[in-house]
C-alpha positions, 0 to 999 in steps of 0.5 A: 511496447511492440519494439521493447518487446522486439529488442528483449525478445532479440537480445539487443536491449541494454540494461545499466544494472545498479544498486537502486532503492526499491521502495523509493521505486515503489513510492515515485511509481504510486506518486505518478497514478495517485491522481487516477487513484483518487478520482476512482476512490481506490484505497491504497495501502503500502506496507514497504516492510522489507528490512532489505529493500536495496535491488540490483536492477535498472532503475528505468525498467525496474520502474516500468515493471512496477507501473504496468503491474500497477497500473494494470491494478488501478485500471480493473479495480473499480470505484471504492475498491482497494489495492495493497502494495507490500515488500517482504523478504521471506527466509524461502527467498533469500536473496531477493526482494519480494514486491506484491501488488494486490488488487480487488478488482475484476480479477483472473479466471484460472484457465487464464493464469498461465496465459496472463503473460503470453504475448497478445493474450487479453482476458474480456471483463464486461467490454474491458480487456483485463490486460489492455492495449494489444495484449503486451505489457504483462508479457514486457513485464515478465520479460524485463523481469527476467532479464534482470534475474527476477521472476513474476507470478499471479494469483487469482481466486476467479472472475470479480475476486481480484488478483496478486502479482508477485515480483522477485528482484535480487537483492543486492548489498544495502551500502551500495544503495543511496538509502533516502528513505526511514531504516529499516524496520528493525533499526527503528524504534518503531513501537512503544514498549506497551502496546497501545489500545486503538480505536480505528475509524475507517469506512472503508471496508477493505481498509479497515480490515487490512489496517486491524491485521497490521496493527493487531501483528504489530501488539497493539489491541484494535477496535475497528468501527466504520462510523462515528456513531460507533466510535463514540459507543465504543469510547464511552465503553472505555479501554481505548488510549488512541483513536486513528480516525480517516476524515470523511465518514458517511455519518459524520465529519472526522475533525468533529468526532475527534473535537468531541473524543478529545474533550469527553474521553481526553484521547489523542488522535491520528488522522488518516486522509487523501488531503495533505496541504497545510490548511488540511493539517492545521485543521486537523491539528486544531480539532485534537489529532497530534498527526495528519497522514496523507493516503495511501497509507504508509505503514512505517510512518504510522508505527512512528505516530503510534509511538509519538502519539501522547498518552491518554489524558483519561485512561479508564 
């Protein structure tokens, strides 16, 4: 950290500016922490919405503003807490990409926002440096994002209220880019023509709440329970078509609530869970949900579920 921080501060580190795929970025740098994320039980959520996604960028250093940001995230944000990582390209911003990394975690008090990025600063947090190590990786991070023609920003409401880092990167023309992921968003047919009634089942608070507001932004009509007891309650009151259910519920077991939701409501299910092999989705797959999603929680390929997911056998 100590000799990066030498070389940007003397000019002499080299950059290999090109187009580079930022959600990919994005995706490979959560891919490196899901195993700190899991063992914290940390419930992420990427919402990669951002239609334009292509940057201009070094796609080492670009990484390694994305992990520190992250990382810092995971490390200050405790267990059963939740993290966002979202893309947007707003009209105030054109031009550029912008990355928000979100945490609720122990959080920034605000005589310390200015300083988050000075070099050797640190906040203390109960014994724990909100910052880490000798005080420099925000500072390399804001550094690297300059000296690629970006900019970073916090927010933070105080102490034990989490915080949101905001990184804008240029764009740059998306043809350049070797594009691995899905199109964008609106070259997608991504939702049915009629929005569809949910009923979400997800224990975790954060989660589910995140998962009602992109759902509901997207047409559909959420109901959003945290146990298997509610889920019944509210299919036996009718007016739903889906269920979207994560596996592990503190009353109940998700393949059993959806054996049952199937056979006494006739309603399709997704599954939504941290597991991902092929016994994990053969069993979800023989317990009635036609799609088994692995978290964090990838909104794009939900919306495809959404709209491959049958209709209700049952509708009431």
């Amino acid at each position: 950290d100590l000799l990066d921080l030498t070389r940007i501060t003397g000019g002499k580190l080299r950059l290999e500016l090109q187009p580079i795929d930022a959600h990919t970025a994005l995706r490979q740098t959560f891919e490196i922490l899901r195993a700190d994320v899991r063992e914290q039980q940390i419930e992420v959520t990427l919402d990669l919405a951002a239609p334009h996604h292509c940057i201009k960028a070094d796609a080492v250093r670009a990484q390694q503003v994305f992990w520190n940001v992250l990382k810092n995230a995971v490390k200050f944000t405790p267990a059963g807490g939740a993290i966002s990582i979202r893309t947007r390209n707003p009209p105030e911003k054109e031009g550029m990409l912008v990355v928000e990394i979100s945490d609720t975690g122990v959080g920034i008090e605000p005589e310390m926002l200015e300083k988050v990025f000075d070099s050797f600063t640190q906040e203390e947090h109960d014994g724990a440096h909100r910052f880490g190590g000798i005080g420099l990786g925000l500072a390399i991070t804001r550094r690297l994002v300059e000296v690629q023609k970006g900019c970073i920003r916090v927010e933070s409401e105080g102490r034990n209220r989490g915080a949101t880092f905001q990184i804008e990167l240029p764009l740059e023309a998306p043809e350049l880019c070797a594009l691995n992921d899905p199109p964008p968003v609106a070259a997608r047919a991504a939702f049915p023509a009629e929005p569809r009634r949910i009923l979400l089942v997800e224990d975790h608070e954060q989660t589910r709440s995140t998962l009602v507001q992109l759902l509901e932004r997207r047409g559909h009509s959420v109901a959003g329970v945290a146990t298997t007891a509610g889920a019944r309650e509210i299919a036996a009151a009718g007016g739903v078509d889906l269920v979207i259910s994560d596996l592990g519920l503190p009353d109940g077991d998700g393949h059993l609530l959806m054996a049952y939701l199937r056979d006494a409501h006739g309603l399709p299910g997704i599954a939504l869970s941290g597991y991902g092999t092929d016994e994990d989705m053969e069993r979800s797959r023989q317990s009635g949900f036609s799609v088994h999603l692995t978290k964090p929680i990838d909104i794009h390929a939900l919306d495809d579920a959404i709209a491959a997911a049958p209709v209700a056998a049952r509708l009431r």
